[in-house]
FINUDREN-469150 format. One record per residue (C-alpha): chain; z, y, x. Coordinates in nm, 4 decimals, decimal comma, always signed. Layout:
<A; <Z; Y; X>>
...
//
This chain:
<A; <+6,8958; +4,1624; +10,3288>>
<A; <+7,0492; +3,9953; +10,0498>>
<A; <+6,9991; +4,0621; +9,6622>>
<A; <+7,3891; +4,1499; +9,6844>>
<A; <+7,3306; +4,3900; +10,0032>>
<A; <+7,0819; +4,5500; +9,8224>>
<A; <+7,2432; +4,5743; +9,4958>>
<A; <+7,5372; +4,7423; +9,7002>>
<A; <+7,3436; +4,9884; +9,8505>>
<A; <+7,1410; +5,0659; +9,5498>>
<A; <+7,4924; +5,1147; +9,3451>>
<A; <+7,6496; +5,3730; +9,6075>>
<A; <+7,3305; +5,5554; +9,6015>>
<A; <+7,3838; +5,5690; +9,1934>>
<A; <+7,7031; +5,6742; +9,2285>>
<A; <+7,6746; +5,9580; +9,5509>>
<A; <+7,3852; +6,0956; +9,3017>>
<A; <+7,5919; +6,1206; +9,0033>>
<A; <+7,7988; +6,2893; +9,2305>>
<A; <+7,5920; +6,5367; +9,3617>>
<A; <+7,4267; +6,5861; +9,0396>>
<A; <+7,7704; +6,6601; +8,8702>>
<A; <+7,7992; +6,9490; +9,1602>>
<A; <+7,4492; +7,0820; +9,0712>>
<A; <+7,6143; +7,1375; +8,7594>>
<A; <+7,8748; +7,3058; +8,7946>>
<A; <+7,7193; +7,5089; +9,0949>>
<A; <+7,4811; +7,6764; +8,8155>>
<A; <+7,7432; +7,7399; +8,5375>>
<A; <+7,9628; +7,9273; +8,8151>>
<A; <+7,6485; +8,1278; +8,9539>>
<A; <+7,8315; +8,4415; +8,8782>>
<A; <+8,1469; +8,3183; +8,8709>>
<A; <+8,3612; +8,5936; +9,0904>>
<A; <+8,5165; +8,4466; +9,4135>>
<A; <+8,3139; +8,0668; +9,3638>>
<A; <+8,1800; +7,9291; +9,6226>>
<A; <+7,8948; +7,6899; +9,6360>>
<A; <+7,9577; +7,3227; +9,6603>>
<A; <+7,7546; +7,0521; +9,8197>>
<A; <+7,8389; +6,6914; +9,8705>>
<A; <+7,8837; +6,5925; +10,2324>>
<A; <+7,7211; +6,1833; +10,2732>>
<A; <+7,7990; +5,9342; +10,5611>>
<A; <+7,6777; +5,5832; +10,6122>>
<A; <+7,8678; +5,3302; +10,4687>>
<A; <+7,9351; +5,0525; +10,7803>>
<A; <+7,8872; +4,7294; +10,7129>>
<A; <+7,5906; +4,6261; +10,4629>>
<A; <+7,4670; +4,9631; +10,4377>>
<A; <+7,4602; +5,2282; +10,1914>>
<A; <+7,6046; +5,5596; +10,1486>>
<A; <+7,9639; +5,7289; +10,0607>>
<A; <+8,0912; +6,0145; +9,9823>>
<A; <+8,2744; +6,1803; +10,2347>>
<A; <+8,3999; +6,4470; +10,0530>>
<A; <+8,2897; +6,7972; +9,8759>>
<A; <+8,2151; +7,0887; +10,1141>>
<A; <+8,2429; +7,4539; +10,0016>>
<A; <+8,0085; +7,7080; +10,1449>>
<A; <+8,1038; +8,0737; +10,2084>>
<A; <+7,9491; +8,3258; +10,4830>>
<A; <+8,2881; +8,4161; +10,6402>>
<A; <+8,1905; +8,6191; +10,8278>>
<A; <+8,0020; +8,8300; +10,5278>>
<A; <+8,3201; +8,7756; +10,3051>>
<A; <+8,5122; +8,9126; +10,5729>>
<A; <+8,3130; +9,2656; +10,6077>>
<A; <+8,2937; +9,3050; +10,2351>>
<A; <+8,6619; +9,2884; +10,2171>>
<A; <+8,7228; +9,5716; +10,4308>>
<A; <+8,4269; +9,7554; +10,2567>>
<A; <+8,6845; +9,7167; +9,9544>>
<A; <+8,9222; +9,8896; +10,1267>>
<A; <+8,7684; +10,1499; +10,2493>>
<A; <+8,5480; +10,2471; +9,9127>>
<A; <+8,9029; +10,2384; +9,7315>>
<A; <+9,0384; +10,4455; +9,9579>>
<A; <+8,7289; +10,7070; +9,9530>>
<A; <+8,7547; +10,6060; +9,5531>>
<A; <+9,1197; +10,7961; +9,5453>>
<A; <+9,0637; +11,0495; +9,7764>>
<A; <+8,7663; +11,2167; +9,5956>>
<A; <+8,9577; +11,1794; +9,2734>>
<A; <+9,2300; +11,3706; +9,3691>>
<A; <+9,0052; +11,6470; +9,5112>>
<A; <+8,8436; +11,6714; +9,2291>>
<A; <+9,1195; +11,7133; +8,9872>>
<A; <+9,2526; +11,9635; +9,2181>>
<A; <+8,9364; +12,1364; +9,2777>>
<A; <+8,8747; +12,0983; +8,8886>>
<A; <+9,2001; +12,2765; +8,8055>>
<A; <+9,1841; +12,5679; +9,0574>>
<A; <+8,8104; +12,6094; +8,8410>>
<A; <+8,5174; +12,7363; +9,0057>>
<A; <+8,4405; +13,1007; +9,0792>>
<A; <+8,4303; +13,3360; +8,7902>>
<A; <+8,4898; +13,0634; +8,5063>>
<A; <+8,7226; +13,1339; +8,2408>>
<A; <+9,0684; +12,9772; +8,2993>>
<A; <+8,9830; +12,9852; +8,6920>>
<A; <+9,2066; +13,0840; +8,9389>>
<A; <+9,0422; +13,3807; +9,1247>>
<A; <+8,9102; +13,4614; +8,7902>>
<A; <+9,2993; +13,5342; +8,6790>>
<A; <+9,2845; +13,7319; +8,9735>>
<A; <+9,0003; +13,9506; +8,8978>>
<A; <+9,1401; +14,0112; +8,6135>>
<A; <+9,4534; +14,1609; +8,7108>>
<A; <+9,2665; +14,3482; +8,9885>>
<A; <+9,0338; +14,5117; +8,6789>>
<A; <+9,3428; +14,5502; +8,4940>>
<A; <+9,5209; +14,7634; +8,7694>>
<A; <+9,2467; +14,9954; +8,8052>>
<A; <+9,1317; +15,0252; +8,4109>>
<A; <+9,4960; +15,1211; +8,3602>>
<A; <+9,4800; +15,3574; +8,6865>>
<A; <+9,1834; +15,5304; +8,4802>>
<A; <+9,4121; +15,6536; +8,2241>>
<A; <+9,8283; +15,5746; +8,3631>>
<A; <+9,9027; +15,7604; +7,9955>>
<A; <+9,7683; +15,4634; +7,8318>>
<A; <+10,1108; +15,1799; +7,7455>>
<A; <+9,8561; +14,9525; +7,6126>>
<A; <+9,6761; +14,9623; +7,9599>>
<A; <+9,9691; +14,9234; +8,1329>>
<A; <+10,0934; +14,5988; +7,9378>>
<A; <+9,7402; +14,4594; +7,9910>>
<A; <+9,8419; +14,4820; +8,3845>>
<A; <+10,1677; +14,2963; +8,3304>>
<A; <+9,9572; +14,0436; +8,0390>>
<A; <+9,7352; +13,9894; +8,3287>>
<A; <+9,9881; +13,9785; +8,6574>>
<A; <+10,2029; +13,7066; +8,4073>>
<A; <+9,8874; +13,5068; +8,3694>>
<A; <+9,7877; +13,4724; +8,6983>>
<A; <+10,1643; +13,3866; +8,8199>>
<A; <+10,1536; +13,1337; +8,5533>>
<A; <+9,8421; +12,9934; +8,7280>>
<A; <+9,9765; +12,9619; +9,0078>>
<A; <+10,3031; +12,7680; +8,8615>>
<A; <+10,0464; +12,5381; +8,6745>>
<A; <+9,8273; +12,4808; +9,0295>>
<A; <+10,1854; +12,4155; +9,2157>>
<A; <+10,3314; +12,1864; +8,9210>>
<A; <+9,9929; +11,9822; +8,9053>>
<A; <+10,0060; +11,9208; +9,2745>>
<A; <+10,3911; +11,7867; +9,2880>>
<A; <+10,2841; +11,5664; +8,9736>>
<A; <+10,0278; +11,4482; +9,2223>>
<A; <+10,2630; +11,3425; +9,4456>>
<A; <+10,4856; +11,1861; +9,2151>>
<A; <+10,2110; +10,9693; +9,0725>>
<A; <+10,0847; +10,9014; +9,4130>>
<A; <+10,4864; +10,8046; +9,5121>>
<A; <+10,4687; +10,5459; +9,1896>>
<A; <+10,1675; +10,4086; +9,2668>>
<A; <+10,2533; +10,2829; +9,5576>>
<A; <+10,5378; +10,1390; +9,4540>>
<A; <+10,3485; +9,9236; +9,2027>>
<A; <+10,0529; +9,8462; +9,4812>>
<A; <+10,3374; +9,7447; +9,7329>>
<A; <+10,4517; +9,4955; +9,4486>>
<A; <+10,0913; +9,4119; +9,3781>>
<A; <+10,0796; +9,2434; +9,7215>>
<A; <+10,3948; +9,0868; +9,7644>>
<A; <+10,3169; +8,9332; +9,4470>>
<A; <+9,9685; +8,7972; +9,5442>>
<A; <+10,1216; +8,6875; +9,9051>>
<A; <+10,3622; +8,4664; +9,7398>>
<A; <+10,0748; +8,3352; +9,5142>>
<A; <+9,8198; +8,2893; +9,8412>>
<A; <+10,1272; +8,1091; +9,9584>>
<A; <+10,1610; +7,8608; +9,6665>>
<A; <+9,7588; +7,8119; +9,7000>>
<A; <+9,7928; +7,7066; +10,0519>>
<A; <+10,0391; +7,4626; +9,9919>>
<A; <+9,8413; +7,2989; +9,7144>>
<A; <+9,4803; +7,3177; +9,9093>>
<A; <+9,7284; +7,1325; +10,2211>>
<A; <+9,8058; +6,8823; +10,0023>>
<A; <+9,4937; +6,8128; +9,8533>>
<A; <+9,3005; +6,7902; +10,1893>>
<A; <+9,5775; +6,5496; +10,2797>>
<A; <+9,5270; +6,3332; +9,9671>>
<A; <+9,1217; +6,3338; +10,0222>>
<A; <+9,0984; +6,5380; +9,7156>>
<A; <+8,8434; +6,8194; +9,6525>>
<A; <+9,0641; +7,1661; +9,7085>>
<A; <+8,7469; +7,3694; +9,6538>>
<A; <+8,9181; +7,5282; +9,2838>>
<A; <+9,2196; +7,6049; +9,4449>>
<A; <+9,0152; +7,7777; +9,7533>>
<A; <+8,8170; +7,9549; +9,4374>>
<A; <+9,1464; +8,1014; +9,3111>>
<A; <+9,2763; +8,1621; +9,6444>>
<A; <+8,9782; +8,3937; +9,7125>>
<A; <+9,0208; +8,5912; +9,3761>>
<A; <+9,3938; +8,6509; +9,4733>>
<A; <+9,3157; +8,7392; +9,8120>>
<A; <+9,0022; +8,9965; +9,7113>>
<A; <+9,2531; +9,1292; +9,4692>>
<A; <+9,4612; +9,2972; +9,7232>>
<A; <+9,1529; +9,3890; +9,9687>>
<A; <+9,0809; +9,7063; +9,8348>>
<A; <+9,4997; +9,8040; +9,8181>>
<A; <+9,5196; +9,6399; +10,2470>>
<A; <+9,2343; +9,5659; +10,4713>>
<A; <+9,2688; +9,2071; +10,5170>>
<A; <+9,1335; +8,9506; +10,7438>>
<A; <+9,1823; +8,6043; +10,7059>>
<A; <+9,2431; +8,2997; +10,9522>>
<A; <+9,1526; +7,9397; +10,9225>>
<A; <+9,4645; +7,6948; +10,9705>>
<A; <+9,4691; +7,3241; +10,9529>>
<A; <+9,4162; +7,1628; +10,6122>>
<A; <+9,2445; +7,4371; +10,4495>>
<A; <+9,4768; +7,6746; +10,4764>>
<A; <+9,4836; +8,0331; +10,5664>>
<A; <+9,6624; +8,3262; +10,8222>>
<A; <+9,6503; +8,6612; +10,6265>>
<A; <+9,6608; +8,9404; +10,8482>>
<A; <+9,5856; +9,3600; +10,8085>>
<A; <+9,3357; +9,4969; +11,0080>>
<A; <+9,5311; +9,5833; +11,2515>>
<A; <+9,6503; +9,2527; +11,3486>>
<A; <+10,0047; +9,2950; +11,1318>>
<A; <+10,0929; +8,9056; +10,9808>>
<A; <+10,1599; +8,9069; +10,6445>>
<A; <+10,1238; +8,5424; +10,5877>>
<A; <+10,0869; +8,3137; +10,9250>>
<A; <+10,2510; +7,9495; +10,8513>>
<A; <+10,1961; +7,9441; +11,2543>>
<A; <+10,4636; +8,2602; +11,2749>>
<A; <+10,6481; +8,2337; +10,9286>>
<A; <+10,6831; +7,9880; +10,6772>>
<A; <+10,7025; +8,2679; +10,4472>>
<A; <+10,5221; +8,5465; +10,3475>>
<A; <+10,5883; +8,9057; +10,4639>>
<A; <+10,7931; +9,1129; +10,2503>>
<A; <+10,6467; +9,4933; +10,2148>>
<A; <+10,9469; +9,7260; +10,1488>>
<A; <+10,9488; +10,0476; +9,9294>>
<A; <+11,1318; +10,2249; +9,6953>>
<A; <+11,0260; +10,5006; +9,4174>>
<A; <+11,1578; +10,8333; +9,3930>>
<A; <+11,2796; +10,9467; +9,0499>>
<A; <+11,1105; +11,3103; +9,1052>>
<A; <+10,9227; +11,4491; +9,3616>>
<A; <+10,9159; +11,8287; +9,4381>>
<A; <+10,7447; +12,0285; +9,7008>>
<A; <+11,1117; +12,0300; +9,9038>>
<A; <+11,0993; +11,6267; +9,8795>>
<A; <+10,8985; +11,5032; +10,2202>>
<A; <+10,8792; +11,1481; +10,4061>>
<A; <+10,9192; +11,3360; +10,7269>>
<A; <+11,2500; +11,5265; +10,6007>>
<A; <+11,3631; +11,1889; +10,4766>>
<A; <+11,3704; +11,2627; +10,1215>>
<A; <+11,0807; +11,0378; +10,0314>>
<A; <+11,0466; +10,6300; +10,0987>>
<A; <+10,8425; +10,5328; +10,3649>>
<A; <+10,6954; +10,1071; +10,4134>>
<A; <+10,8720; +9,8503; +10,6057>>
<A; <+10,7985; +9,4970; +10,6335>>
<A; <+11,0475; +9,2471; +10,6395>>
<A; <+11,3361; +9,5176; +10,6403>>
<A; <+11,1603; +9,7077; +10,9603>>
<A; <+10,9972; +10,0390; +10,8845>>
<A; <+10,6544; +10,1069; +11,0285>>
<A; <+10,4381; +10,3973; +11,0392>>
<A; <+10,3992; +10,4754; +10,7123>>
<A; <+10,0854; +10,6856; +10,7522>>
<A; <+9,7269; +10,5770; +10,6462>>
<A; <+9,6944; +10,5326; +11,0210>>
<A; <+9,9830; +10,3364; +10,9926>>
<A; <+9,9186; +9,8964; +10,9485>>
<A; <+9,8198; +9,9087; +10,6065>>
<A; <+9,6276; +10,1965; +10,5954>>
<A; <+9,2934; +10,1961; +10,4797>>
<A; <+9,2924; +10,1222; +10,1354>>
<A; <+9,3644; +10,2887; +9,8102>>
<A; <+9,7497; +10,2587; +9,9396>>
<A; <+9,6831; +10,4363; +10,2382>>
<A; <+9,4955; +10,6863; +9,9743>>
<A; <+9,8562; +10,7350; +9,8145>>
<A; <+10,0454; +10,7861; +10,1272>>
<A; <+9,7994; +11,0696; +10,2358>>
<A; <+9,7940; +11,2345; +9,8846>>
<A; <+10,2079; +11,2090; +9,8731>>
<A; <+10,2541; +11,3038; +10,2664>>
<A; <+9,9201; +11,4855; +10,3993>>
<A; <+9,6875; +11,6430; +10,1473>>
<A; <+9,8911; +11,7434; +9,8681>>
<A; <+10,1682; +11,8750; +10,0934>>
<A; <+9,9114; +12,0845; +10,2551>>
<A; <+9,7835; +12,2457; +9,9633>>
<A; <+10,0996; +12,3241; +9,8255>>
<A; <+10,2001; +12,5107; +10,1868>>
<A; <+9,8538; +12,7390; +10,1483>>
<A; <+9,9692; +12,7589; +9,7887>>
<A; <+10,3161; +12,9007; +9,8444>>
<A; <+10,1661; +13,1008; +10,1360>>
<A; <+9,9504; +13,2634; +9,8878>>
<A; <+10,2842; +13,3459; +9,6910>>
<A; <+10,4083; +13,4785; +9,9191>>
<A; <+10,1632; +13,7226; +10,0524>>
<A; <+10,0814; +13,7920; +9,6905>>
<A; <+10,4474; +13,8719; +9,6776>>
<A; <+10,5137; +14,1087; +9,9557>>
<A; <+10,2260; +14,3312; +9,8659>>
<A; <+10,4737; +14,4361; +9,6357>>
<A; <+10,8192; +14,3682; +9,7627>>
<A; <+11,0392; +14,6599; +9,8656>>
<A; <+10,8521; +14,8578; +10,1673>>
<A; <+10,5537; +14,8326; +9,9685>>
<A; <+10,3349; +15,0904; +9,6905>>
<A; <+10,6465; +15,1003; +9,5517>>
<A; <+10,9347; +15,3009; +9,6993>>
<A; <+11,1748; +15,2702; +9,3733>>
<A; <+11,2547; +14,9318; +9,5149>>
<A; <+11,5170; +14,8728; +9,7296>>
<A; <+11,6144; +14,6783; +10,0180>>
<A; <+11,6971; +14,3491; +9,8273>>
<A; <+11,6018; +14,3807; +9,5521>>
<A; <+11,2741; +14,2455; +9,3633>>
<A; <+10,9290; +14,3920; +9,3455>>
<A; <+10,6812; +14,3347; +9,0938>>
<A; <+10,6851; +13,9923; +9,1693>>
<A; <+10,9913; +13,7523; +9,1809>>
<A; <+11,0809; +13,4005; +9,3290>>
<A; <+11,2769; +13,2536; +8,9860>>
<A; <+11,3963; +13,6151; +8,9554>>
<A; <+11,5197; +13,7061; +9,2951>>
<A; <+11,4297; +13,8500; +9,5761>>
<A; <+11,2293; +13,6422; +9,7846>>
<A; <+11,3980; +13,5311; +10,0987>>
<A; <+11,1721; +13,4436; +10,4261>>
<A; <+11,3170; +13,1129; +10,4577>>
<A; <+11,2146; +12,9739; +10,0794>>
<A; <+10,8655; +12,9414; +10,1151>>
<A; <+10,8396; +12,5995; +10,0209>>
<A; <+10,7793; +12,5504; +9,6455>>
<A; <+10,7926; +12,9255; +9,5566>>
<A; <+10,4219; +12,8978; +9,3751>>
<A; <+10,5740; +12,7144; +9,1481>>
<A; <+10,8334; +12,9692; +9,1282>>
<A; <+10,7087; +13,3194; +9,1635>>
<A; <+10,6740; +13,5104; +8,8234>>
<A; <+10,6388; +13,8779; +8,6981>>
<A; <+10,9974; +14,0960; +8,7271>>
<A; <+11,1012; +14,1025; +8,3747>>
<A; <+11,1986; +14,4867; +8,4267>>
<A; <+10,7798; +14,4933; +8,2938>>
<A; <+10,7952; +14,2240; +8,1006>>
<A; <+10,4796; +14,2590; +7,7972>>
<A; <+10,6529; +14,1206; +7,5454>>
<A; <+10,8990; +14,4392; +7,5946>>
<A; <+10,9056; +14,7828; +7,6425>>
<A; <+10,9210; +14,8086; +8,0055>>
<A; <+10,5291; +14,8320; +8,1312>>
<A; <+10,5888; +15,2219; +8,1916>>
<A; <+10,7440; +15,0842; +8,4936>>
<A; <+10,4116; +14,9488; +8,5970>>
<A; <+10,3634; +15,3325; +8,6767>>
<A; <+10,6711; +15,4874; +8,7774>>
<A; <+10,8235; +15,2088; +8,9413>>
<A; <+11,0499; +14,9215; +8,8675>>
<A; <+11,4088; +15,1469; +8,9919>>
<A; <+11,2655; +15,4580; +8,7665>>
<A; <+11,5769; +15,5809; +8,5699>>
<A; <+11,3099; +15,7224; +8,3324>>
<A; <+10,9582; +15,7723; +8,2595>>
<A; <+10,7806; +16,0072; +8,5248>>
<A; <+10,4679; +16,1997; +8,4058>>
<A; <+10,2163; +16,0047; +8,1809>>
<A; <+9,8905; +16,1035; +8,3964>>
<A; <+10,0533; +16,0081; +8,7388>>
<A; <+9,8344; +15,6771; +8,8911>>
<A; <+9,9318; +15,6453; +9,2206>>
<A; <+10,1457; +15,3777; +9,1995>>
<A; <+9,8898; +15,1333; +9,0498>>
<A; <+9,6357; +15,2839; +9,3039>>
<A; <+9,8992; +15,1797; +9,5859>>
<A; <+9,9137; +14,8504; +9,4288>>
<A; <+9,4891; +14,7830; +9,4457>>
<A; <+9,5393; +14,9500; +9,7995>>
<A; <+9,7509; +14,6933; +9,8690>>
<A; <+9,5771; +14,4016; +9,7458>>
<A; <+9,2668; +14,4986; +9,9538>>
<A; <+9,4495; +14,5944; +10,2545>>
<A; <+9,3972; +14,4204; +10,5929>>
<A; <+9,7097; +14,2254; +10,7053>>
<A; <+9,8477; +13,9523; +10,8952>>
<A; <+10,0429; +13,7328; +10,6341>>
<A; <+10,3862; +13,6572; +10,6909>>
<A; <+10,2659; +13,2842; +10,6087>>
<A; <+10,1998; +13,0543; +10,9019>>
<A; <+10,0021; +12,8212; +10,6381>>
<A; <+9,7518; +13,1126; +10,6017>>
<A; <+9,6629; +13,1455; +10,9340>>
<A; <+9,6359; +13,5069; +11,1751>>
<A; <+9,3803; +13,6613; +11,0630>>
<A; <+9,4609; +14,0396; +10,9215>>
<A; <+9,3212; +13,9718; +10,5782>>
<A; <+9,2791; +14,1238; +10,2073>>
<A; <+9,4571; +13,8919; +9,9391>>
<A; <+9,1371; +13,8400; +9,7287>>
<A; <+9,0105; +13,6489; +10,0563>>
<A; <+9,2987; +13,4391; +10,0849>>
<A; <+9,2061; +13,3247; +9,7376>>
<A; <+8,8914; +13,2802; +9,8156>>
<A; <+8,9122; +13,0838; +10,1401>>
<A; <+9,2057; +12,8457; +9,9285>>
<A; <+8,9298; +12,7839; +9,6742>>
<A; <+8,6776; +12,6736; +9,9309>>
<A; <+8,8864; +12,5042; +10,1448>>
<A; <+8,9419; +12,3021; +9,8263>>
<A; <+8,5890; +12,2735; +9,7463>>
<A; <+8,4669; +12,1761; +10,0522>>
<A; <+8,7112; +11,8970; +10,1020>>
<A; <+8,5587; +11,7385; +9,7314>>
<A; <+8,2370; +11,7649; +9,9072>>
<A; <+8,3676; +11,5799; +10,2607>>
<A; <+8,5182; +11,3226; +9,9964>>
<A; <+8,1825; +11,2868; +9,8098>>
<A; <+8,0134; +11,2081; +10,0853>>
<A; <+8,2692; +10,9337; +10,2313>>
<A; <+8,2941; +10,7896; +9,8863>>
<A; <+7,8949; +10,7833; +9,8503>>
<A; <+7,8661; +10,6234; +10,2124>>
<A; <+8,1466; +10,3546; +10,1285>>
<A; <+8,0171; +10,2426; +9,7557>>
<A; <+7,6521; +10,2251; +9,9332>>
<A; <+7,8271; +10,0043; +10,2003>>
<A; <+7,9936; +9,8366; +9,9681>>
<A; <+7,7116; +9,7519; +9,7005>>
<A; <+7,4645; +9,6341; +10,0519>>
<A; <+7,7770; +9,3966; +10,1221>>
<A; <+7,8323; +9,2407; +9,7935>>
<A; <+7,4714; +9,1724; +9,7360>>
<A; <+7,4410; +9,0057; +10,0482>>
<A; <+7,7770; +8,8279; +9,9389>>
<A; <+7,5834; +8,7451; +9,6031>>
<A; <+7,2477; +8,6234; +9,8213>>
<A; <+7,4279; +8,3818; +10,0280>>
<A; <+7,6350; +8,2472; +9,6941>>
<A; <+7,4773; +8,0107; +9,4295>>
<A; <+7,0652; +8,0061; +9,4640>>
<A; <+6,9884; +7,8909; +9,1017>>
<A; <+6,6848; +7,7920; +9,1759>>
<A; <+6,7067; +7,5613; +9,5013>>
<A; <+6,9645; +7,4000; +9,2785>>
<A; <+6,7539; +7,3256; +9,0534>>
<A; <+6,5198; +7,1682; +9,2949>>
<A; <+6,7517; +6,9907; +9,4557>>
<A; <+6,8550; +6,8553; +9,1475>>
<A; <+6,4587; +6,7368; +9,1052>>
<A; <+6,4945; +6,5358; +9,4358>>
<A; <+6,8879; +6,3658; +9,2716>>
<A; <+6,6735; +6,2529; +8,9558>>
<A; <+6,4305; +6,0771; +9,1594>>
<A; <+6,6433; +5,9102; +9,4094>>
<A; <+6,8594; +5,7833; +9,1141>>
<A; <+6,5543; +5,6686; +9,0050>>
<A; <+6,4448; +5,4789; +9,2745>>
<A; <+6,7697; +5,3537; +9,3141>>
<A; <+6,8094; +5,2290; +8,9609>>
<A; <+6,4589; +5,0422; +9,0005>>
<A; <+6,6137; +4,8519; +9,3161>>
<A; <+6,8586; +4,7333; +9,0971>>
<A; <+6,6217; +4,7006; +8,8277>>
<A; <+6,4523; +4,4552; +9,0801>>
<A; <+6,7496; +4,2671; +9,1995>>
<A; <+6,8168; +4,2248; +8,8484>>
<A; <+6,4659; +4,0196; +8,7855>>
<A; <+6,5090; +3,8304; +9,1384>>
<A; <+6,8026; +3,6944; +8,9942>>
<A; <+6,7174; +3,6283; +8,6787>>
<A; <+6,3650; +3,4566; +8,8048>>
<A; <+6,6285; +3,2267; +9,0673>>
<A; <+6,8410; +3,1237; +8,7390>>
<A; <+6,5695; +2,9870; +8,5661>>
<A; <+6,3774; +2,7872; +8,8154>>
//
């Protein structure tokens, strides 16, 4: 070989080393970089005299790792929002017996009707019973409101998740584009690919994503389901996810009755459902808080109105009320009618005939449609009223099911039902982090390995150094040739 072969060979050695050293480097610093992946240098022999080139930078991921952990985001966000809505719910009804609680409102009318039945002579007794009928109406206006502003956060938030994506679509877009370009140029798109993973794991936990390999570096984005929403095979550009906000939502306001927005993509709706194509995530969490679980609480909730309600509607312990007109218990002040169900817990409240701010709790004993007061010791009104509580009936609500019950166990059963959905959403949120955390750290294990690096980088320093003693040897060749 001659003293220029070898110098030429030594020299591309010098330089792929620098290379691959400069690599090292940055391969440490970005150990924990979020959404790096780790670079190595990818060598060829150089034809001709020899030597080595660089044939350009290659960027390891797992895909197939990256892949899973994405929809582990999804589903942890969407076990994330589900068990935090339960839990405000289930922290707002209150537990059993604690102060504030719903059933413990309850019991306290319940004590209050038969303290007052003790001594029906008593007003003070008698305004407790309205004090304590008021306050657990109230309740149940609080429970009703709390779950509508539920659904109206639910409603805005996925408005500003839907924008979320078609905002990061449009920016995966851009990135795919550049990476194209680069790849055509010989450059090094491995950055770009950096940020392109950060945008795309940005929207993984809102949309289970999976993503394709096209030519040039680029990427398909598809759901889970199979749904495009960024193919440049199908569509130069991305898919557009449709939505629109409502300004209020009440417990009248549903998808199904077409009062609410549902998704569409690209102008076409599609099932807008957490079953539905981009389901699965924390926006599929929204939709079933807006459409499914909060919509079925508040249905048990105005069923419980309204058996609460016609225990003491005209027919009832009271037989001063007539046909029409409004028992103890009101819807806004009316008389309930049958086919108002929906929303009346937010409505119900105490007849202001008995009002306890006024004078009219007497009533509480001889009845609401009493032209006067009846005698002072008379309690079987107030007993008819327990009786009523605790009878055994079928309710009149199709959201409380057949069974004849007492109203204290339709509390009850609401309560639980409550609970025990926290409890289901506990244990899909505890399964999903674990899931999530295994995946991640796997992720993390098959990322940057400090030290191999650093070995690796061992091996660089001595191969630069044996290549800079070749040329340290050419160097003295030559120089021994010049002088002779």
């Amino acid at each position: 070989m001659a003293l220029s072969g070898a110098l030429s060979n030594a020299l591309s050695g010098l330089t792929a080393n620098s290379r691959a050293a400069a690599l090292i480097a940055s391969n440490i610093s970005n150990a924990t970089t979020e959404g790096y992946g780790q670079r190595s240098l990818v060598l060829g022999a150089r034809g001709g005299s020899g030597g080595v080139q660089v044939i350009g930078v290659s960027r390891n991921v797992d895909q197939a790792v990256l892949a899973d952990r994405r929809l582990s985001d999804s589903h942890t966000g969407y076990a994330n929002d589900m068990q935090a809505f339960s839990s405000r719910v289930e922290k707002l009804l209150g537990a059993s017996g604690e102060p504030g609680s719903l059933t413990t409102h309850f019991a306290a009318f319940e004590n209050a009707l038969l303290t007052a039945a003790s001594d029906p002579s008593s007003m003070q007794r008698l305004q407790q019973v309205a004090f304590k009928a008021q306050d657990f109406t109230d309740k149940l206006n609080v429970v009703s409101d709390h779950i509508q502003a539920e659904r109206g956060s639910a409603d805005r938030s996925i408005a500003s998740q839907v924008e979320t994506v078609n905002t990061a679509l449009g920016r995966i877009r851009q990135l795919n584009e550049a990476i194209k370009d680069s790849s055509v140029r010989d450059g090094d798109p491995s950055s770009l690919m950096d940020e392109r993973q950060k945008v795309i794991d940005s929207i993984s936990g809102i949309v289970p994503v999976r993503t394709i390999s096209r030519e040039f570096g680029e990427v398909a984005v598809h759901t889970a389901s199979g749904v495009p929403l960024l193919d440049s095979m199908i569509n130069s550009e991305p898919a557009v996810i449709g939505f629109t906000a409502a300004n209020a939502v009440t417990a009248d306001l549903t998808m199904i009755g077409g009062d609410l927005s549902g998704l569409t993509i690209n102008g076409r709706p599609i099932n807008s459902s957490n079953e539905g194509p981009l389901g699965g995530g924390t926006l599929g969490a929204q939709l079933q808080v807006r459409d499914v679980a909060a919509v079925d609480m508040q249905a048990v909730l105005d069923g419980l109105a309204r058996d609460f309600l016609e225990r003491f509607a005209a027919g009832g312990p009271d037989s001063t009320v007539g046909a029409g007109d409004p028992g103890l218990f009101t819807d806004a002040g009316s008389a309930f009618a049958t086919t108002d169900e929906v929303g009346l817990a937010g409505r119900i409240s105490l007849n202001s005939l008995v009002d306890p701010s006024g004078t009219g709790a007497w009533r509480i004993r001889d009845g609401l449609g009493a032209a006067s007061q009846g005698a002072v010791g008379d309690a079987t009104l107030m007993q008819g009223y327990t009786d009523a509580l605790e009878s055994l009936v079928p309710p009149s609500s199709a959201n409380l099911g057949t069974s004849a019950t007492s109203f204290s166990e339709h509390v009850s059963d609401f309560v639980s039902a409550v609970a025990a959905a926290r409890v289901r959403a506990d244990g899909e949120q505890s399964f999903s982090s674990a899931q999530n955390t295994a995946l991640k750290e796997l992720e993390l294990s098959k990322g940057v390995d400090t030290d191999a690096e650093l070995q690796t980088l061992l091996r660089i320093e001595q191969q630069y150094a044996a290549n800079a003693r070749v040329m340290s040897a050419v160097d003295e060749l030559m120089q021994t040739l010049m002088n002779i």
